[in-house]
MARBA-3410 file (N, C-alpha, C, O; in Angstrom, 1 decimal):
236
-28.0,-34.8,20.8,-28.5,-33.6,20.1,-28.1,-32.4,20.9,-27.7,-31.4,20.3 ~ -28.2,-32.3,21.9,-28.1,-31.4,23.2,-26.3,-31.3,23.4,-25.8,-30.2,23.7 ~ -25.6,-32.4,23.2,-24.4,-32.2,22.9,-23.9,-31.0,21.8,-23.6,-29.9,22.1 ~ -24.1,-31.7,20.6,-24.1,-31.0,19.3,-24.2,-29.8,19.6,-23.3,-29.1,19.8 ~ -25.8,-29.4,19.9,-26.0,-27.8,20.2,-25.2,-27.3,21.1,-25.2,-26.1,21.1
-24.4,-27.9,22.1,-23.8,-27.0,23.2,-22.7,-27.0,22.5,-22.0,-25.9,22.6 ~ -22.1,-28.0,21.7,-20.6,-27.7,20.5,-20.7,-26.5,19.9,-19.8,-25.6,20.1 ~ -21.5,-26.2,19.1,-22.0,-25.2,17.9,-22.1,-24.1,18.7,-21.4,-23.2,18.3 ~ -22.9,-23.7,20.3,-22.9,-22.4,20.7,-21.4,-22.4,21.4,-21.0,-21.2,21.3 ~ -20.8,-22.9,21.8,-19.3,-22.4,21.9,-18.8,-22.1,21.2,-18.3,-21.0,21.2
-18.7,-22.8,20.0,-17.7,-22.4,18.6,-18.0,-21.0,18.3,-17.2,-20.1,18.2 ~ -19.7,-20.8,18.3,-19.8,-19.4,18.0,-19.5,-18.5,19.1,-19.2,-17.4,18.8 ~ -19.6,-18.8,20.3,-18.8,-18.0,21.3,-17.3,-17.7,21.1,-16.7,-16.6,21.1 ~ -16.7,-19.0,21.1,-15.4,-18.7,20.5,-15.1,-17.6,19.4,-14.3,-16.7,19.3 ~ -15.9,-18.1,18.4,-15.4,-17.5,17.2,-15.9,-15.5,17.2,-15.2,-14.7,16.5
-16.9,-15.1,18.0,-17.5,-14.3,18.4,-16.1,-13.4,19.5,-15.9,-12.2,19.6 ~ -15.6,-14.2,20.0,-15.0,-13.8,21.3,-13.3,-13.2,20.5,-12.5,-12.2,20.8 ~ -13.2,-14.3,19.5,-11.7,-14.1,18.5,-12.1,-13.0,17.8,-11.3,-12.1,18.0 ~ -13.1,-12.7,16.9,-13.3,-11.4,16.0,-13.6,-10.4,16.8,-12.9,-9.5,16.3 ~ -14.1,-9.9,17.8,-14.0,-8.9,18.9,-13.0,-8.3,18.9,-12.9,-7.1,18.5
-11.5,-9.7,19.6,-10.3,-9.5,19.8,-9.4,-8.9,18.9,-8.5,-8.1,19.2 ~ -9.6,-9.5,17.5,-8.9,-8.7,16.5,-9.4,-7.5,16.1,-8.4,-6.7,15.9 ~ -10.8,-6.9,15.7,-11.0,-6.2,15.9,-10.0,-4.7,16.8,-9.4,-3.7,16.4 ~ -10.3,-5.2,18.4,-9.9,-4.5,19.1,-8.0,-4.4,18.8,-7.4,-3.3,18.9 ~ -7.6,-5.4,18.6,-5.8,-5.7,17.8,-5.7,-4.3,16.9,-5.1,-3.3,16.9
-6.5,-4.9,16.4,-6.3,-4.0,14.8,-6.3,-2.1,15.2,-5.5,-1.1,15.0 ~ -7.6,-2.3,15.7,-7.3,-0.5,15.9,-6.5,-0.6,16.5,-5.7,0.1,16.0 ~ -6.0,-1.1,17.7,-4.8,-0.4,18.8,-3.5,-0.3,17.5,-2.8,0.6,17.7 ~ -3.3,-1.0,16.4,-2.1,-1.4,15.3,-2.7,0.0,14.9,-1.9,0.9,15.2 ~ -3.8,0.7,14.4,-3.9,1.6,13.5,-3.2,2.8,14.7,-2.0,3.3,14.7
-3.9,2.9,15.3,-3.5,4.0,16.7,-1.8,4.0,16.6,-1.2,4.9,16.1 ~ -1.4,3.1,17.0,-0.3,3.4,17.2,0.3,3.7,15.9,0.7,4.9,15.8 ~ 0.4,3.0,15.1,1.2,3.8,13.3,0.5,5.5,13.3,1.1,6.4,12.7 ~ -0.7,5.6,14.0,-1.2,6.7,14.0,-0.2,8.1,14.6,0.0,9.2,14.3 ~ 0.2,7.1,15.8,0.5,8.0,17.0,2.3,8.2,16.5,2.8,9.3,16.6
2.7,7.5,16.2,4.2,7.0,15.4,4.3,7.7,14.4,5.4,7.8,14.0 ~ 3.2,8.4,13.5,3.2,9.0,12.4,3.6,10.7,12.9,4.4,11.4,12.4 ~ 2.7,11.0,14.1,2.4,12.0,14.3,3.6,12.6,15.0,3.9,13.8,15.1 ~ 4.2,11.2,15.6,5.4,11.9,16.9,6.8,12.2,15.7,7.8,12.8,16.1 ~ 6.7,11.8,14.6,7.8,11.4,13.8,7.4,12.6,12.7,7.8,13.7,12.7
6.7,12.2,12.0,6.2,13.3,10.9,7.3,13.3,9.6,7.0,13.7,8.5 ~ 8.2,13.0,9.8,9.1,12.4,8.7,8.6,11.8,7.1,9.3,12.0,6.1 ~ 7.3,11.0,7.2,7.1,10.2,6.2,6.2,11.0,5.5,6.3,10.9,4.3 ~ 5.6,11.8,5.8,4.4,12.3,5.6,5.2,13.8,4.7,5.0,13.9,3.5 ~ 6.0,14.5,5.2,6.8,15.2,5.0,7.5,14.8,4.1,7.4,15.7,3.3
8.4,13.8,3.5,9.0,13.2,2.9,8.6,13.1,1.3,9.1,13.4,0.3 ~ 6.5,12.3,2.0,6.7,12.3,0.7,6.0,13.7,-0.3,6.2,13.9,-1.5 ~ 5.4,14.4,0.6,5.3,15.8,0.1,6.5,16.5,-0.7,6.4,16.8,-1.9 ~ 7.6,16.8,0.1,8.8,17.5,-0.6,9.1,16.6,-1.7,9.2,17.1,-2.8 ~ 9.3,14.9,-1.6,10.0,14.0,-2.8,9.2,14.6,-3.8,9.9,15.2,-4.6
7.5,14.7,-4.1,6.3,14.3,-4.8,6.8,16.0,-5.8,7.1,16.0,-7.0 ~ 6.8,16.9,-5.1,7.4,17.9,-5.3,8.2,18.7,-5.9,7.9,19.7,-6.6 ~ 9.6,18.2,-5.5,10.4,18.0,-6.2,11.0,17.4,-7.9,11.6,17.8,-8.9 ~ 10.4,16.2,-7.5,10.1,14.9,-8.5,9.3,15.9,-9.8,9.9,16.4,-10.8 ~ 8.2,16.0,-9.6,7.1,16.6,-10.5,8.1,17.8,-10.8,8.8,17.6,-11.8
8.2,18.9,-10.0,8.5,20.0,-10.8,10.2,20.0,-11.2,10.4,21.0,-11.8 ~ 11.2,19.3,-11.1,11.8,19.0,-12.1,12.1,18.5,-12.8,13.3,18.6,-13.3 ~ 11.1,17.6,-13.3,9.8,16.9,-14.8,9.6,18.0,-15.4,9.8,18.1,-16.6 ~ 9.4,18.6,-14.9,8.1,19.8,-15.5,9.2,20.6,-16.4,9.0,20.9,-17.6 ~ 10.3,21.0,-15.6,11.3,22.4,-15.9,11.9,21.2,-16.9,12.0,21.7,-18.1
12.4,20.1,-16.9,13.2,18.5,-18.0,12.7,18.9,-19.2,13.4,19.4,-20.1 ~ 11.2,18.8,-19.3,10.6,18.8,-20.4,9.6,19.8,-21.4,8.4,20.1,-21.2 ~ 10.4,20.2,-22.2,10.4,21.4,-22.4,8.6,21.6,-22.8,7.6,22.3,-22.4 ~ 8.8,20.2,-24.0,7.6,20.1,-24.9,6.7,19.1,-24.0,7.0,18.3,-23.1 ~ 5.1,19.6,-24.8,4.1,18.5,-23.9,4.4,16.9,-24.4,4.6,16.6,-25.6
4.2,16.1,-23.3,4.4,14.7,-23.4,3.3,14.2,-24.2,2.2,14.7,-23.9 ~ 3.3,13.1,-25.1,2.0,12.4,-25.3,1.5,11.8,-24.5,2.2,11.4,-23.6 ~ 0.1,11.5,-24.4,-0.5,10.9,-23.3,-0.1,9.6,-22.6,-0.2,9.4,-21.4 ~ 0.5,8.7,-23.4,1.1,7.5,-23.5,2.2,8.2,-22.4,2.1,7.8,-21.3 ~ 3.0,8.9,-22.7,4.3,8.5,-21.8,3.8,9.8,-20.8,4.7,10.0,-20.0
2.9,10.5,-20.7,2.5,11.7,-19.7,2.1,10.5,-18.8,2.2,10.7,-17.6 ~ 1.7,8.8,-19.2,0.5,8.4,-18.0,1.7,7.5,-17.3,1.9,7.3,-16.1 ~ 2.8,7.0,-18.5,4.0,6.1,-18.0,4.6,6.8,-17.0,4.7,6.4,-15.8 ~ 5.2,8.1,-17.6,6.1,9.0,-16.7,5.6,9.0,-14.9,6.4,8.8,-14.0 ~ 4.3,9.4,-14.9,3.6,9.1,-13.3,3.8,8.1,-12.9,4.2,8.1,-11.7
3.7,6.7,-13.7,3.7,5.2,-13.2,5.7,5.1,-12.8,6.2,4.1,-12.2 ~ 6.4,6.2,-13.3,7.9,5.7,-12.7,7.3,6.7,-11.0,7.3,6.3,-9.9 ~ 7.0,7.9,-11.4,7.1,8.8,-10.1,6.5,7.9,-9.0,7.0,7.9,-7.9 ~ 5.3,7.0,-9.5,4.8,6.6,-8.0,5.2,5.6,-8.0,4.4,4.9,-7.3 ~ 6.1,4.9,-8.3,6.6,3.6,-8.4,7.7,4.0,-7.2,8.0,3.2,-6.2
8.4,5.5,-7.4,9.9,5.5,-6.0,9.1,6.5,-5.0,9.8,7.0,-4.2 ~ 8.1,6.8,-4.9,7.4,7.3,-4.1,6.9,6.1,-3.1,7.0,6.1,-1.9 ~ 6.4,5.3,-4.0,5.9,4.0,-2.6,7.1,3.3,-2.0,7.1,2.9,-0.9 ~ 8.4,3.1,-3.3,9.5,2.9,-2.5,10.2,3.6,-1.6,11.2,3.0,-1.0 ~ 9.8,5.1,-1.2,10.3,5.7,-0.3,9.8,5.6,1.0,10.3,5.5,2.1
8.4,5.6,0.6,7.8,5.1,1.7,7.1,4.2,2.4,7.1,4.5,3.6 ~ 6.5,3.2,2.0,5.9,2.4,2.6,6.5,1.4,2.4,6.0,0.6,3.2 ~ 7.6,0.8,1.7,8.5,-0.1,1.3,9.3,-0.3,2.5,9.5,-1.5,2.7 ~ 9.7,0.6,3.4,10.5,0.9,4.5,9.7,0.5,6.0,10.4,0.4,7.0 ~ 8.3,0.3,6.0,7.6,0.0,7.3,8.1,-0.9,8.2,8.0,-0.8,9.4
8.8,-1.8,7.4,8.7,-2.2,8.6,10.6,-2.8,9.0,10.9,-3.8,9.6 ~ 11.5,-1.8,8.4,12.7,-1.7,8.5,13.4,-1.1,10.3,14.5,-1.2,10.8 ~ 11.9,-0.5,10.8,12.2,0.5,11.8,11.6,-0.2,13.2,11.7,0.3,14.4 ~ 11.0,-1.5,12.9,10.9,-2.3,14.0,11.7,-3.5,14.2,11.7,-4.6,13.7 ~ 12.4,-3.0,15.0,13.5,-4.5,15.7,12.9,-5.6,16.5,11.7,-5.9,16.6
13.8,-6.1,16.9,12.7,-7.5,17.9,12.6,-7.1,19.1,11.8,-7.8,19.8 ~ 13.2,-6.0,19.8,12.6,-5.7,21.1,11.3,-5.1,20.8,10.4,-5.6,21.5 ~ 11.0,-4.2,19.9,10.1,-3.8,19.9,8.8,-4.6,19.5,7.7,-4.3,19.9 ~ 9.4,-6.0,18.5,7.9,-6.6,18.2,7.6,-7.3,19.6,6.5,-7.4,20.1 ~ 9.2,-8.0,20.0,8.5,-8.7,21.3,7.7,-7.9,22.2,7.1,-8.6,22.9
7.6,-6.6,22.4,6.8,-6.0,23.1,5.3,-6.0,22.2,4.3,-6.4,22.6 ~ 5.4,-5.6,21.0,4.1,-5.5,20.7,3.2,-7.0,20.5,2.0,-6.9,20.4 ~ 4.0,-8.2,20.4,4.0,-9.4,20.5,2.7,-9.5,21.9,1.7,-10.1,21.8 ~ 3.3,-8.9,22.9,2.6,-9.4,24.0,0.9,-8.7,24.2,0.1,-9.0,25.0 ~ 0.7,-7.6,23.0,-0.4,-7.4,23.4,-1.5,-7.4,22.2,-2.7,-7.0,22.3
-0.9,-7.9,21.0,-2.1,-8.2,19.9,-0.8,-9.6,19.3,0.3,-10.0,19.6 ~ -1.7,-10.0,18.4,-1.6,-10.9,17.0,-0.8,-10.9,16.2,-0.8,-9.9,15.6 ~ 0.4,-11.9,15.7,0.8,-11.4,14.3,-0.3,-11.1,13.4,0.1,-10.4,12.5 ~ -1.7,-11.5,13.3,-2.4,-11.6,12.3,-2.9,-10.0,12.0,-3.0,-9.3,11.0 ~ -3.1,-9.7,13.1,-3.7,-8.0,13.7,-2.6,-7.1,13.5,-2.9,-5.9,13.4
-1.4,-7.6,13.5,-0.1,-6.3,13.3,-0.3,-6.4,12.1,-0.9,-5.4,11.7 ~ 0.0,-7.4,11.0,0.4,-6.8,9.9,-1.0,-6.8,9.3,-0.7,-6.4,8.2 ~ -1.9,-6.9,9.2,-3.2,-6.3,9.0,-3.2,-4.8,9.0,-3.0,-3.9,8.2 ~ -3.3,-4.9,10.5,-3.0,-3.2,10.7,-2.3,-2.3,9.8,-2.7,-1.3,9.1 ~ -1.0,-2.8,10.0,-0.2,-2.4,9.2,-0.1,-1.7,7.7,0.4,-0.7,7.2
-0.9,-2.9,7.1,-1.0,-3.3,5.8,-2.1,-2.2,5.8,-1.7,-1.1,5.3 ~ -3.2,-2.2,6.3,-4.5,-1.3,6.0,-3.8,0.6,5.9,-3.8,1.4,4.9 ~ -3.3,0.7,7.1,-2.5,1.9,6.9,-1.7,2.1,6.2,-1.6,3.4,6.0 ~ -0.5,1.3,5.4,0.1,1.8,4.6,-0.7,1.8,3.5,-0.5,2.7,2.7 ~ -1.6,1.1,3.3,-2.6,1.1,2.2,-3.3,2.6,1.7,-3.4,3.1,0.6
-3.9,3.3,3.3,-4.8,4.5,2.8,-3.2,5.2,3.3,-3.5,6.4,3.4 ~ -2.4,5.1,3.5,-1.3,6.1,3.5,-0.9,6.5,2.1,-0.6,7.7,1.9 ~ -0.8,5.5,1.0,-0.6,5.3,-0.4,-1.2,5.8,-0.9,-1.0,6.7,-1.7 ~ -2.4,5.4,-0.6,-3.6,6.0,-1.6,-3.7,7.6,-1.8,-4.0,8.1,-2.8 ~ -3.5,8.6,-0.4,-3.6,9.7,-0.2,-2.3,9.8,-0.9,-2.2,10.7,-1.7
-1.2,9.1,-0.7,-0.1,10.3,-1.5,0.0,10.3,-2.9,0.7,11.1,-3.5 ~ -0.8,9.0,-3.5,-0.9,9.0,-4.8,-2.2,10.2,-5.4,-2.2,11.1,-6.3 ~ -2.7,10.0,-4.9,-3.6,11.6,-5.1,-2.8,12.8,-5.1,-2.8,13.6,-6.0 ~ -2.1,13.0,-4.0,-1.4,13.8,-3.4,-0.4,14.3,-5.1,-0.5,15.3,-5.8 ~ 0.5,13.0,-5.3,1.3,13.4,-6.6,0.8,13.5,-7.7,1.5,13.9,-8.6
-0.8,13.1,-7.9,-1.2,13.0,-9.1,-1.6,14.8,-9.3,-1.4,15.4,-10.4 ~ -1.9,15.3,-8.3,-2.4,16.7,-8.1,-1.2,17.2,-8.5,-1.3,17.5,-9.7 ~ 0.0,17.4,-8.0,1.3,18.3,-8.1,1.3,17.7,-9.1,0.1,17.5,-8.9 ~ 1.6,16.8,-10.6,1.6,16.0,-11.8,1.0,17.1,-12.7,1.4,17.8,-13.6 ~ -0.5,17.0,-11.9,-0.9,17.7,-13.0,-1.1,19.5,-12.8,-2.1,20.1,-13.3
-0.3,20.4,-12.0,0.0,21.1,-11.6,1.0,21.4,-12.6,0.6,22.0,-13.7 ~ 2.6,21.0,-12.3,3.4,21.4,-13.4,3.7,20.8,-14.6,4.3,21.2,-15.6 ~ 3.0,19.4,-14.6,3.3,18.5,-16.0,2.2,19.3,-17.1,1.5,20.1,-16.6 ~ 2.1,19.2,-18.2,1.4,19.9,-19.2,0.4,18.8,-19.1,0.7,17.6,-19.3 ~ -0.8,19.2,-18.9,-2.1,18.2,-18.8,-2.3,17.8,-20.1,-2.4,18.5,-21.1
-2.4,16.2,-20.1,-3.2,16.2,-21.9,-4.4,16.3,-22.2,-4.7,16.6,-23.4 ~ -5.2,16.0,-21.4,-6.4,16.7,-21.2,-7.3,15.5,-20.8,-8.3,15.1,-21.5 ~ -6.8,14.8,-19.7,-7.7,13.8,-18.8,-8.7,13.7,-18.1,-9.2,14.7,-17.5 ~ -9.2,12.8,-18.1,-11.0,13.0,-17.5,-10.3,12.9,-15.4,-9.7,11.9,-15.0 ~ -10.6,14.2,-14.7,-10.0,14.1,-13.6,-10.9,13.2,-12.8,-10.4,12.5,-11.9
-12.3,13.0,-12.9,-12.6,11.7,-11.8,-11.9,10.8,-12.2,-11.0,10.5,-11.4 ~ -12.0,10.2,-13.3,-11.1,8.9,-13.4,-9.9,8.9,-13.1,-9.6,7.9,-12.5 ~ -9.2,9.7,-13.3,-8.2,9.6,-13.0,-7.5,9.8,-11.5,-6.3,9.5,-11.3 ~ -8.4,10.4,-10.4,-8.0,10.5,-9.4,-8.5,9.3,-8.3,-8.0,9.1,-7.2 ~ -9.7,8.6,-8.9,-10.4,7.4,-8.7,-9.3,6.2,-8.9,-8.8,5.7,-7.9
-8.8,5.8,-10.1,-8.0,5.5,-10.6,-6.7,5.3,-10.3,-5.9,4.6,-11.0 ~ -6.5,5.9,-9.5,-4.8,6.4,-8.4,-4.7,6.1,-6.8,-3.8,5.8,-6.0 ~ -6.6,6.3,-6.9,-6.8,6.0,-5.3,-6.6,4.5,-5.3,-6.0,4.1,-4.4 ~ -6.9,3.6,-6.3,-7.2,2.7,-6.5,-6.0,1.9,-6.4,-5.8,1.0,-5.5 ~ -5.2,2.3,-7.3,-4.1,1.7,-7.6,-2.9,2.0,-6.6,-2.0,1.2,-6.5
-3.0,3.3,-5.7,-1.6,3.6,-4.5,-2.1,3.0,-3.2,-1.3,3.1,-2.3 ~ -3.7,2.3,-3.1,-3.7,1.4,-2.1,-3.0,0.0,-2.3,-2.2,-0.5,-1.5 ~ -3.5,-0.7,-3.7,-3.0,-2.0,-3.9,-1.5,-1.8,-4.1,-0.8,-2.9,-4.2 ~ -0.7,-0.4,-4.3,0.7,-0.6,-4.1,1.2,-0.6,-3.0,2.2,-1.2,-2.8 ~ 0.5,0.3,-1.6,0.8,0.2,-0.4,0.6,-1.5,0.3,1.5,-2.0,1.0
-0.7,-2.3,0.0,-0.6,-3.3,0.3,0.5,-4.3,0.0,1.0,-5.2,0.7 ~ 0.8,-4.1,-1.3,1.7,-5.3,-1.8,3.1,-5.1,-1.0,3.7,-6.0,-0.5 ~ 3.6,-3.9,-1.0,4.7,-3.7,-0.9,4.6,-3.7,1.0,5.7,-3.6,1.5 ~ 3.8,-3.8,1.5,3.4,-4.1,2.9,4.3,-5.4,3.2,5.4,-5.4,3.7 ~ 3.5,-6.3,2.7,4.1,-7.8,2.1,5.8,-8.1,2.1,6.6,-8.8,2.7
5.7,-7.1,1.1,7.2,-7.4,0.3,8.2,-6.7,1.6,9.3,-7.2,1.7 ~ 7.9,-5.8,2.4,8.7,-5.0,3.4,8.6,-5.6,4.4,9.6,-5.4,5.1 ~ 7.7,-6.6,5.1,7.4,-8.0,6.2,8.6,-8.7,5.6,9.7,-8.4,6.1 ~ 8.7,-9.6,4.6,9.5,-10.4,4.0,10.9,-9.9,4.0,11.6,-10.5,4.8 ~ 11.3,-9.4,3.5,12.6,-8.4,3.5,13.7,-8.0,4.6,14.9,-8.3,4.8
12.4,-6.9,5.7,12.9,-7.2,7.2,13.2,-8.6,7.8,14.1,-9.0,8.5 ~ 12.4,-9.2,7.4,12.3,-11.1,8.2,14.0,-10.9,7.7,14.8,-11.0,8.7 ~ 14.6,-10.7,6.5,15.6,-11.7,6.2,17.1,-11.0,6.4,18.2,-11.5,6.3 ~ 16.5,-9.7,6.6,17.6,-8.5,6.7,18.2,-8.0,5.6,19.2,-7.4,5.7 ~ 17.6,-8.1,4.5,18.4,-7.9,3.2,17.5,-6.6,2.7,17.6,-6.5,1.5
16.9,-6.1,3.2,15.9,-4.7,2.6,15.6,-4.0,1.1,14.7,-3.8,0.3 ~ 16.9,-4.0,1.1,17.1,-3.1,-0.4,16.7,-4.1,-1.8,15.9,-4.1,-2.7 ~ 18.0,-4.9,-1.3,17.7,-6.2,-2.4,16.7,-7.0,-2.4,16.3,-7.0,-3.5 ~ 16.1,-7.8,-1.6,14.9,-8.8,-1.6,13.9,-7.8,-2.0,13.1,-8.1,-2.9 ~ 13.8,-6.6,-1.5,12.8,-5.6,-2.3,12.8,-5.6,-3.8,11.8,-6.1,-4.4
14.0,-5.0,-4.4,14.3,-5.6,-5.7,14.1,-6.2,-6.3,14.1,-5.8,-7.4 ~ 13.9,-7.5,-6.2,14.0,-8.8,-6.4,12.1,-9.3,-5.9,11.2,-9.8,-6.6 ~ 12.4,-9.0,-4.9,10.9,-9.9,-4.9,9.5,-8.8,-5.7,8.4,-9.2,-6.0 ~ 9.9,-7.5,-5.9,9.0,-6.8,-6.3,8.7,-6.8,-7.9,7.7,-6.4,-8.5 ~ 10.0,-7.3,-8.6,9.4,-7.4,-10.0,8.1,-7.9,-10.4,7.3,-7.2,-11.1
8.0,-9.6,-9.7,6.3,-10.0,-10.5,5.2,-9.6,-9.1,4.2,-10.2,-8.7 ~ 5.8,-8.8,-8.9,4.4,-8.3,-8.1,4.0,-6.7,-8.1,2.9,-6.2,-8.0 ~ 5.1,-6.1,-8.3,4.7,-4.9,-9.0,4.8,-4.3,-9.8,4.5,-3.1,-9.9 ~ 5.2,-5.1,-10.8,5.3,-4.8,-12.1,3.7,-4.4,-13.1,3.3,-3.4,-13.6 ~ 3.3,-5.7,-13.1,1.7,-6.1,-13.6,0.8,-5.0,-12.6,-0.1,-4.5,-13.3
0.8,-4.4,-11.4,0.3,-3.3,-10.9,0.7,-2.0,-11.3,-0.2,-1.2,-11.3 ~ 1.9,-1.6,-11.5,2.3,-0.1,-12.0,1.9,-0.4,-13.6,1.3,0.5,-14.1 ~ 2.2,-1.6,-14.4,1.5,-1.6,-15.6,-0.3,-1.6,-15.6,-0.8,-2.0,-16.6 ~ -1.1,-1.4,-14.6,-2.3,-1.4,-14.5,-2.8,-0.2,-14.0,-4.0,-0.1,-13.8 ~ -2.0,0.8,-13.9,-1.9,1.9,-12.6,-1.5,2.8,-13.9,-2.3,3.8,-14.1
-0.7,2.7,-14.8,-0.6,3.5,-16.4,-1.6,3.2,-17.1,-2.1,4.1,-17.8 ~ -2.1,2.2,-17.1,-3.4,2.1,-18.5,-4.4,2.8,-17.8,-5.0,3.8,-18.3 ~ -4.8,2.3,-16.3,-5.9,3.3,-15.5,-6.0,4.7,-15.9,-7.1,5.2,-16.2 ~ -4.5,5.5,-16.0,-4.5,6.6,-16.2,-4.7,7.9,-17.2,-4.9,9.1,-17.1 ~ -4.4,6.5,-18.6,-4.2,6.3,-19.8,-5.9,6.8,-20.6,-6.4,7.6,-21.3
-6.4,5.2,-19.7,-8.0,5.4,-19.8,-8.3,6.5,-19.7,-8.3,7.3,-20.7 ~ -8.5,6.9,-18.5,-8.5,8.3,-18.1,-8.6,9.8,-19.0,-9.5,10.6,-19.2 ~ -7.5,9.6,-19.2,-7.5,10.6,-21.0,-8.3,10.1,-22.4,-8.9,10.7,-23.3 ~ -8.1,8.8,-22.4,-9.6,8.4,-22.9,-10.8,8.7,-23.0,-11.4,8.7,-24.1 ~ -11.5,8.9,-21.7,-12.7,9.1,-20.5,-13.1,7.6,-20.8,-14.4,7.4,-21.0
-12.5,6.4,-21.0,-12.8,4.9,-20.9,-12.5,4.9,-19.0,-11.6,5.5,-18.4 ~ -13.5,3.8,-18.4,-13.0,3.0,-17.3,-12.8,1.8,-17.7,-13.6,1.3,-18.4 ~ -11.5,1.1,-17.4,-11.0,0.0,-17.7,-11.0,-0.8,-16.6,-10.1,-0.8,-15.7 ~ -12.5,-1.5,-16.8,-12.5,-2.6,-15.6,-11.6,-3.5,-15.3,-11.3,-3.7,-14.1 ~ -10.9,-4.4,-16.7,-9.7,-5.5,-16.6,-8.7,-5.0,-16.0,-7.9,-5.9,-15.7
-8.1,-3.7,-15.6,-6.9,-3.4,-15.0,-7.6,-3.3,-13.3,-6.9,-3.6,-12.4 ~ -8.7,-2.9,-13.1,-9.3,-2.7,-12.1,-9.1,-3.9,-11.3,-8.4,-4.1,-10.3 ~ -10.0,-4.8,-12.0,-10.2,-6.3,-11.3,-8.4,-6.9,-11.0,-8.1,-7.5,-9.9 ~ -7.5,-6.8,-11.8,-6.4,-7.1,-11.9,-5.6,-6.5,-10.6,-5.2,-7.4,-9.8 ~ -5.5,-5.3,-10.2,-5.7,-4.1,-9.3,-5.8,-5.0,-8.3,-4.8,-5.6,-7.7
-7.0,-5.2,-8.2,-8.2,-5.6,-6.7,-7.6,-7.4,-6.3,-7.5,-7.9,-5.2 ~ -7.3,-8.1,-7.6,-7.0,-9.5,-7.2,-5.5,-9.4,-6.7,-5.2,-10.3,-5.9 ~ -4.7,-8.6,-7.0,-3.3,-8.9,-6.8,-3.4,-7.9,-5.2,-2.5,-8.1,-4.5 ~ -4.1,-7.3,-4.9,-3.9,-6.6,-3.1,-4.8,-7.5,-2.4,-4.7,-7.5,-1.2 ~ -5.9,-8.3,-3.1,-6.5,-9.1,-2.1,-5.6,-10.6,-2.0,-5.5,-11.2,-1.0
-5.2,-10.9,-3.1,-3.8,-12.2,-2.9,-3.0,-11.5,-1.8,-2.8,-12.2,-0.7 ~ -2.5,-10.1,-2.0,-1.0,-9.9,-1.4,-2.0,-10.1,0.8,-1.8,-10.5,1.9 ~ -2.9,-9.4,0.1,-3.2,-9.1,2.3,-3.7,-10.6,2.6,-3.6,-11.1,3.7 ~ -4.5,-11.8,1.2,-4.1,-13.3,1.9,-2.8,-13.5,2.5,-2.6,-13.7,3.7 ~ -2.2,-13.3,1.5,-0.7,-13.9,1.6,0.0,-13.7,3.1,0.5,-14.6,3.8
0.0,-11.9,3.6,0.6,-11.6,4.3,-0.2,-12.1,5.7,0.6,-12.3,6.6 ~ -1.4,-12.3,5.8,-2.3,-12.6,7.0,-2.0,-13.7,7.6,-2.3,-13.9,8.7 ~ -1.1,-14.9,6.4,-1.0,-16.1,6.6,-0.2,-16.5,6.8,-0.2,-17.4,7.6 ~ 1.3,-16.0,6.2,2.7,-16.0,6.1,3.4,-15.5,7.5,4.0,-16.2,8.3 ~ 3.2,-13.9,7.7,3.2,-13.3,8.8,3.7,-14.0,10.1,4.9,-13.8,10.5
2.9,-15.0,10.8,3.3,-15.4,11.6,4.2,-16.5,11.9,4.7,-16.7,13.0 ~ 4.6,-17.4,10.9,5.9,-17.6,10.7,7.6,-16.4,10.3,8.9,-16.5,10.4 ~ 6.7,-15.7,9.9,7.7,-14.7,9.8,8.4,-13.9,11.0,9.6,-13.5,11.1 ~ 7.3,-13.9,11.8,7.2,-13.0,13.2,8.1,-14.4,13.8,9.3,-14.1,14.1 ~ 7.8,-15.4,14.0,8.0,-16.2,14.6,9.8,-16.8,14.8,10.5,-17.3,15.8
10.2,-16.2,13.2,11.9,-16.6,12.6,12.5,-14.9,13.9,13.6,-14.6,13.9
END
């Protein structure tokens, strides 16, 4: 009996002692993309001017107002090369000197965690970011703006996560452009088609929980996937 119990309070020491450690993994992963953000300033900037650009010569294209239908599609192409400009590319810019260094002081499970979590709220803010300048020069059709900015938050995280994933995989194989291509069809397809009806609703003033939950299962699959995959990946 006394066995048993001394089994059980290690495991929970153990297990107590590993969540600490990731924990502490994890933020040093945020810090640093933090600190890499800041020394670089490139991405952030990037997607400001693209978001920008993009929108207002949409705006000056089309003369007449869009119907709501292709006003909510037309966004779903904009943030579609927006996340491909950006977060698609994460992890293009770490070689293996560099992971073997970062290797020695956290987890594969904690890098791309990290990783993932930050390109996540990095998406999220820039999908707000373009939905703002959208509805700036696009002719508004006259959308309910919580929903719709709720709605975007929602949807430019689970595109930042997935394509987290899809940019791990990619780098692993050296082929960037193409495996992105290719591996992003059934995985971001069914999300940019869930990320237009969101928006869609929106002009409705409907919340469309089935695209939501759809949303939420396909970035909680993708950050399984990558939590698990990852370290074989790291490992090739």
């Amino acid at each position: 009996m006394r066995r048993g119990l001394d089994v059980c309070r290690r495991a929970g020491i153990e297990i107590r002692f590993a969540v600490k450690r990731f924990i502490v993994e994890f933020r040093g992963v945020l810090k640093r993309e933090w600190t890499l953000e800041m020394r670089n300033r490139s991405g952030a900037w990037s997607v400001l001017l693209y978001s920008a650009l993009t929108v207002l010569v949409s705006g000056l294209a089309f003369r007449e107002p869009l119907s709501p239908e292709a006003w909510s599609a037309f966004f779903g192409v904009i943030l579609l090369f927006v996340a491909m400009t950006t977060v698609a590319k994460s992890f293009s810019d770490e070689t293996p000197e560099r992971l073997r260094l970062v290797y020695q002081y956290c987890s594969p499970e904690a890098f791309v965690a990290g990783k993932m979590f930050y390109n996540a709220v990095f998406m999220a803010f820039s999908s707000l970011l373009t939905l703002a300048l959208y509805l700036v020069f696009m002719r508004d059709p006259g959308v309910h703006r919580g929903y719709a900015f709720l709605g975007m938050f929602l949807g430019g995280a689970g595109l930042g996560t997935s394509l987290t994933l899809l940019s791990a995989v990619a780098a692993a194989a050296g082929r960037i452009s193409t495996l992105l291509a290719v591996l992003g069809f059934p995985l971001l397809i069914p999300q940019l088609n869930a990320v237009v009806r969101l928006l869609f609703g929106a002009y409705q003033e409907v919340w469309k929980w089935g695209d939501v939950y759809l949303i939420a299962g396909i970035t909680a699959l993708s950050a399984a996937l990558s939590v698990v995959l990852y370290p074989y990946i790291w490992q090739e």
